[in-house]
MMTF fields as JSON, N, C-alpha, C and O atoms, coordinates in Angstrom:
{
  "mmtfVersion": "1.0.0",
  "mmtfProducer": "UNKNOWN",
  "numBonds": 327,
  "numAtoms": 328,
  "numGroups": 82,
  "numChains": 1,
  "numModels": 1,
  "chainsPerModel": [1],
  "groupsPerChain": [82],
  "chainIdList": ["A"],
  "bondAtomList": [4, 2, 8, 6, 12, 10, 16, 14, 20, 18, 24, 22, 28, 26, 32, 30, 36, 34, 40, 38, 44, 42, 48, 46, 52, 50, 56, 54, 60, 58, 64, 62, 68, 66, 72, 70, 76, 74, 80, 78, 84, 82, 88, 86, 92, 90, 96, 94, 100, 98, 104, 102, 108, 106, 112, 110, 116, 114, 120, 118, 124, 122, 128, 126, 132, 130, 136, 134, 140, 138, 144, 142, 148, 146, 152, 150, 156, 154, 160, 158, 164, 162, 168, 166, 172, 170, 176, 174, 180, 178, 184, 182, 188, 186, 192, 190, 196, 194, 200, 198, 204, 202, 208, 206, 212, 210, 216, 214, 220, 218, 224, 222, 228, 226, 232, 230, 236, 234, 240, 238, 244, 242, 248, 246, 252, 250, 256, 254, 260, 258, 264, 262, 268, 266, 272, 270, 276, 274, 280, 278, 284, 282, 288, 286, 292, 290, 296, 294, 300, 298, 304, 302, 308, 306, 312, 310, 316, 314, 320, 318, 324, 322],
  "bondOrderList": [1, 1, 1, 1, 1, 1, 1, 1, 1, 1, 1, 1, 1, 1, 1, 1, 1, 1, 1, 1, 1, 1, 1, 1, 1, 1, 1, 1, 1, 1, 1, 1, 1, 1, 1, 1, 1, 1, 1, 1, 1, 1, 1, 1, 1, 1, 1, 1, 1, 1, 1, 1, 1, 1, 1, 1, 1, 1, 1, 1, 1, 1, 1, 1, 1, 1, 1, 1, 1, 1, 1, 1, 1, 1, 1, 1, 1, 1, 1, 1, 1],
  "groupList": [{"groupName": "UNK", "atomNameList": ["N", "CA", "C", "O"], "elementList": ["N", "C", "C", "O"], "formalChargeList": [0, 0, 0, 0], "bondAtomList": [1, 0, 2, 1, 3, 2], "bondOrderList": [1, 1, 2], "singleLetterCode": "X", "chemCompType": "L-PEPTIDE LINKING"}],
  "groupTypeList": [0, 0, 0, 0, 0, 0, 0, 0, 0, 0, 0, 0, 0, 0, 0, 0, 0, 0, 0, 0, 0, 0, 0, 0, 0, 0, 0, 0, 0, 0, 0, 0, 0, 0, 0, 0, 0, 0, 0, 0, 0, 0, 0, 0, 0, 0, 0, 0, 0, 0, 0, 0, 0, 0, 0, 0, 0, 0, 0, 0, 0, 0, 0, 0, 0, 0, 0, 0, 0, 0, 0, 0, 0, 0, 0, 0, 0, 0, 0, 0, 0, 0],
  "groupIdList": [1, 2, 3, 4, 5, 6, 7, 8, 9, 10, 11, 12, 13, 14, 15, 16, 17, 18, 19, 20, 21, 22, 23, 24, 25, 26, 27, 28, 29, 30, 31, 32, 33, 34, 35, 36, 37, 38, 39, 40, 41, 42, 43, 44, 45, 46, 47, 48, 49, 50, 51, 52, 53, 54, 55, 56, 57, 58, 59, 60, 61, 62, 63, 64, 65, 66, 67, 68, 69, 70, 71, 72, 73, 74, 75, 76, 77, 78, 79, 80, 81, 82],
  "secStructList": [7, 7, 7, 7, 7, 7, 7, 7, 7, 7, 1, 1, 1, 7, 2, 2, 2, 2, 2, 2, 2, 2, 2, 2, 2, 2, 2, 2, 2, 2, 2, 2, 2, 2, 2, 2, 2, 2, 2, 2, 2, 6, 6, 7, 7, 1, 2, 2, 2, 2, 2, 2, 2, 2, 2, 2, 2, 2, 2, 2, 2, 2, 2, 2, 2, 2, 2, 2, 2, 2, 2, 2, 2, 2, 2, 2, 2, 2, 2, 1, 7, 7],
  "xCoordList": [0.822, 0.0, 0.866, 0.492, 2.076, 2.74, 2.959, 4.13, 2.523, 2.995, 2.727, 1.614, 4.04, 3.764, 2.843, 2.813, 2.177, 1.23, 2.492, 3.222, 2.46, 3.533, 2.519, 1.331, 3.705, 2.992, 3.708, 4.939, 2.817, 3.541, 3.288, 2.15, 4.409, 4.139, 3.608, 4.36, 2.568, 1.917, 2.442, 3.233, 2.357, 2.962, 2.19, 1.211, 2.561, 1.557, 0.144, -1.032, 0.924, -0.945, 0.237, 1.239, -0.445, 0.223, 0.372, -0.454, 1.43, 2.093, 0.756, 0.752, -0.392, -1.31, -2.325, -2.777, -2.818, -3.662, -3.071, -3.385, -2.145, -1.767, -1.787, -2.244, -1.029, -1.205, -2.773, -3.221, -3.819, -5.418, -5.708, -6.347, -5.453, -5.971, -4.94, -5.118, -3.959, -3.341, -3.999, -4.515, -4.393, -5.106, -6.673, -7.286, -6.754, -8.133, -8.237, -9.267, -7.455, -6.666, -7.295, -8.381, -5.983, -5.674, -6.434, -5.951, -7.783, -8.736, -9.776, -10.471, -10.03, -10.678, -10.051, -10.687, -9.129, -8.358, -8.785, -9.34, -8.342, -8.443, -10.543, -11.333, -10.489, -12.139, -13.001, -14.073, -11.939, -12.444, -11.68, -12.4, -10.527, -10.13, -10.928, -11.101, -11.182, -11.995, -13.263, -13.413, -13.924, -14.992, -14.953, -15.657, -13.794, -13.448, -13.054, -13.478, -12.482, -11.999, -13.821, -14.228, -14.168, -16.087, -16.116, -16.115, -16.143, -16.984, -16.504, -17.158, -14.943, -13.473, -14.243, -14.703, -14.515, -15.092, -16.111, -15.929, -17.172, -18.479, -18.279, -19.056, -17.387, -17.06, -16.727, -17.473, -15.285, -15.314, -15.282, -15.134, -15.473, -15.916, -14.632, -14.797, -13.471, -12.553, -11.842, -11.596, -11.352, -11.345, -9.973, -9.96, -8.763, -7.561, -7.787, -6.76, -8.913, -9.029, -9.977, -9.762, -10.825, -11.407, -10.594, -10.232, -9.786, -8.943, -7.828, -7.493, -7.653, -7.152, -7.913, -7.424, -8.892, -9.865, -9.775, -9.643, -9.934, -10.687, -9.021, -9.153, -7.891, -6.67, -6.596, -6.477, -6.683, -7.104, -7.955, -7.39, -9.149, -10.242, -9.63, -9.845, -9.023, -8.679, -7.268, -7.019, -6.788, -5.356, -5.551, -4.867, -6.819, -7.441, -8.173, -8.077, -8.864, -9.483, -8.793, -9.246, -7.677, -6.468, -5.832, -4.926, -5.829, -4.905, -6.151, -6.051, -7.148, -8.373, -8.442, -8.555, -8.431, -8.691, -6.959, -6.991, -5.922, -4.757, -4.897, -4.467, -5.526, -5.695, -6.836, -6.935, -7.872, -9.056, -7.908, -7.723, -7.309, -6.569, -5.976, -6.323, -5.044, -4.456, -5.09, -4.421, -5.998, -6.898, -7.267, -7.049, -8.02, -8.646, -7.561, -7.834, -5.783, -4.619, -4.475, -4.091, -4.693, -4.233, -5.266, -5.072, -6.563, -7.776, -7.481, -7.489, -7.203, -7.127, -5.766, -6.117, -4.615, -3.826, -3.793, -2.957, -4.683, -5.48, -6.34, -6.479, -7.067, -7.985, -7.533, -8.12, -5.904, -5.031, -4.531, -4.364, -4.16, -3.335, -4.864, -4.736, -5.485, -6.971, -7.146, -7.975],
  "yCoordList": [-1.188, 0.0, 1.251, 2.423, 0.771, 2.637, 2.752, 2.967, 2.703, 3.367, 4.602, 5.095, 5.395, 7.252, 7.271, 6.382, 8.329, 8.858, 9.649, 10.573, 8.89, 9.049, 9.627, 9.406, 10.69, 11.715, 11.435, 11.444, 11.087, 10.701, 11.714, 12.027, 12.245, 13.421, 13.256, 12.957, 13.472, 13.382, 13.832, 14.618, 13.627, 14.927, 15.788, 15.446, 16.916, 18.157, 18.338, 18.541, 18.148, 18.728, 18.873, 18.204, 20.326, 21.444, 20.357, 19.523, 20.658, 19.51, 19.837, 19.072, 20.901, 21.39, 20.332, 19.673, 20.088, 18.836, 17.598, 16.573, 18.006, 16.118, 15.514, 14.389, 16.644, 16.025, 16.333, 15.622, 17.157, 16.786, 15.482, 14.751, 15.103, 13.567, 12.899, 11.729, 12.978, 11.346, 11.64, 10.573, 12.552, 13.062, 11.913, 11.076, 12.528, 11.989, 10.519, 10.149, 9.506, 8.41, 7.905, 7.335, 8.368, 7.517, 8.081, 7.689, 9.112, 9.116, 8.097, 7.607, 7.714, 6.513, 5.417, 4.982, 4.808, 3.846, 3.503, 2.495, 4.671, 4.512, 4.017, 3.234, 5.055, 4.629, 2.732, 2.198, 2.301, 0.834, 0.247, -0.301, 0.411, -0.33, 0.097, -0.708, 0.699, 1.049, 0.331, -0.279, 0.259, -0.519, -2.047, -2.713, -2.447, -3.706, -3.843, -4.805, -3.111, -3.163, -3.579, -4.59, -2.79, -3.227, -4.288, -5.3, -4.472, -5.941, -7.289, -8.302, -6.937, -7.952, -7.995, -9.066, -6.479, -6.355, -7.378, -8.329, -7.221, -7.911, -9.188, -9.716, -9.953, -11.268, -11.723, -12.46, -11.195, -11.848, -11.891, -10.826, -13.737, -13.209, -13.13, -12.579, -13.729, -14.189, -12.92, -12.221, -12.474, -11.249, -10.636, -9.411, -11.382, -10.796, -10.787, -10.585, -10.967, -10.701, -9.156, -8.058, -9.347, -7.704, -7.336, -6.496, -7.626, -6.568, -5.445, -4.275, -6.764, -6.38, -5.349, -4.24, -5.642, -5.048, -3.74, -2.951, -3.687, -2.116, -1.366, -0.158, -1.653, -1.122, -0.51, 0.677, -1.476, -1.119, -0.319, 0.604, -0.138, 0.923, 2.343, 3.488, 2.109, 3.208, 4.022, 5.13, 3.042, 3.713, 4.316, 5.115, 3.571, 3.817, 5.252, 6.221, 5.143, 6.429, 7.824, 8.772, 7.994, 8.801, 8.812, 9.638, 8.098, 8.242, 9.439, 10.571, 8.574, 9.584, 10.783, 11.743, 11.119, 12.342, 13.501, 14.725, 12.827, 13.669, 13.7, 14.666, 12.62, 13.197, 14.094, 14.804, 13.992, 15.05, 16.755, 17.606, 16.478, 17.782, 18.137, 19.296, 17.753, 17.943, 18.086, 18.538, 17.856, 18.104, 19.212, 20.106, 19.73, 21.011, 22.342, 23.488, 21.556, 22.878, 22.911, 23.977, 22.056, 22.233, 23.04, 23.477, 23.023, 23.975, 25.467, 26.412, 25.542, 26.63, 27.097, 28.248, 26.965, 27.694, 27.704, 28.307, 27.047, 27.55, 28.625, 29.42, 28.61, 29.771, 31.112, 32.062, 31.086, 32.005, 32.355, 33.573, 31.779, 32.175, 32.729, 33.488, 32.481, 32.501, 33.883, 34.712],
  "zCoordList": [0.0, 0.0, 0.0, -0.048, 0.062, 0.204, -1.367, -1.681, -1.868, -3.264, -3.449, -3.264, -3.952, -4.081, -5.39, -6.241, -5.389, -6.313, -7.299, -6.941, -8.751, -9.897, -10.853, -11.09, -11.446, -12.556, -13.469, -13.456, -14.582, -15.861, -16.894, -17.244, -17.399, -18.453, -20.35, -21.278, -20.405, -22.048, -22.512, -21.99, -23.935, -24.811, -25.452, -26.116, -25.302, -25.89, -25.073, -25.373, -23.855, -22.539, -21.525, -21.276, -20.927, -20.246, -18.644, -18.274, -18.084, -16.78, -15.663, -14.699, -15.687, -14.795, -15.046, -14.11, -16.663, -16.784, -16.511, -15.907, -17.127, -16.816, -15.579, -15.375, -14.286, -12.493, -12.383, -11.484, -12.98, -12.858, -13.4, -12.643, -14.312, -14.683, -14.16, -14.499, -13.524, -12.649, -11.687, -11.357, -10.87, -9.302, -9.55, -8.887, -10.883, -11.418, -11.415, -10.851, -11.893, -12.085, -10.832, -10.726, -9.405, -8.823, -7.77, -6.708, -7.515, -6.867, -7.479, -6.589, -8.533, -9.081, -8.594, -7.634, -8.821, -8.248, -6.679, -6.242, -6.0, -4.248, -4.241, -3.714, -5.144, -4.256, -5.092, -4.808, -6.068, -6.623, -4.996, -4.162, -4.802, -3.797, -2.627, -1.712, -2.597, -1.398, -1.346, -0.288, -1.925, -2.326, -2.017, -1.257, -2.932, -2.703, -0.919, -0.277, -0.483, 1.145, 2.145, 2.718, 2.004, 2.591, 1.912, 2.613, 0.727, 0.15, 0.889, 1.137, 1.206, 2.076, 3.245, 3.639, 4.103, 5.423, 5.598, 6.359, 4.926, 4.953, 5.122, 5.918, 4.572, 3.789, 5.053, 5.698, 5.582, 6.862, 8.051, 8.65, 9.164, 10.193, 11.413, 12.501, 11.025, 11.801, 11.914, 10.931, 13.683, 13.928, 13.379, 13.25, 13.026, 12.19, 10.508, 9.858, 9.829, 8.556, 9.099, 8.585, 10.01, 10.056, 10.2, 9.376, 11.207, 11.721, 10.501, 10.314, 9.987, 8.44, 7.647, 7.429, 7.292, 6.809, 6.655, 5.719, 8.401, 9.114, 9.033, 9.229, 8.859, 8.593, 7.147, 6.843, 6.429, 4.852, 4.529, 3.94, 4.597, 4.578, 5.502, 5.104, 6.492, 6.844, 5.927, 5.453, 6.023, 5.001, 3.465, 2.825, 3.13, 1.746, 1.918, 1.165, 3.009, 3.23, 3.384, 2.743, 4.239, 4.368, 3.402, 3.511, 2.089, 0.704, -0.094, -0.566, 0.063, -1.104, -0.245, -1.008, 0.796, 1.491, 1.357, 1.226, 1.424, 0.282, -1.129, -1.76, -1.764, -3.317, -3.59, -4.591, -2.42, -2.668, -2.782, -3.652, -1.113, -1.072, -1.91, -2.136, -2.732, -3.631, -4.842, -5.771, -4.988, -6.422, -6.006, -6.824, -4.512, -4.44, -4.621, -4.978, -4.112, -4.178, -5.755, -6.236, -6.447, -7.575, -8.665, -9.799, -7.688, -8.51, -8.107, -8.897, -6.673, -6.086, -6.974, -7.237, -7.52, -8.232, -9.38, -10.053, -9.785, -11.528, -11.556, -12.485, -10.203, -9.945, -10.029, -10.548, -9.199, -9.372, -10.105, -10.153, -10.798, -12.135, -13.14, -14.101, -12.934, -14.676, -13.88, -14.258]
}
């Protein structure tokens, strides 16, 4: 789960869109895994797979809540600049 959030550069789209659609990317990403993390929850009953679980959903949750932030800093200095 520690994997850094990687920006890969297009060619010919300005470096401001391109970190909006990886933000975009890998806030899609967090929230399929996230999804999948409850569906895991539900599934089972033995208390070190929850326990698991409820770790995962949380770490997943604290990843989408920095890519939210970061999508909102990265609106807020487009705002600035336009």
């Amino acid at each position: 789960m520690a994997e850094a959030v990687k920006f890969r550069r297009r060619r010919g789209s300005a470096p401001e869109e391109e970190e909006r659609q990886q933000l975009r990317e890998e806030m899609e990403h967090t929230r399929l895994m996230l999804s999948q993390a409850y569906a895991d929850f539900n599934v089972h009953s033995d208390p070190d797979l929850v326990d698991s679980c409820v770790f995962t959903i949380n770490a997943l949750r604290s990843r989408y809540s920095y890519l939210v932030r970061q999508f909102k800093l990265l609106e807020a200095r487009k705002g600035d600049a336009g």
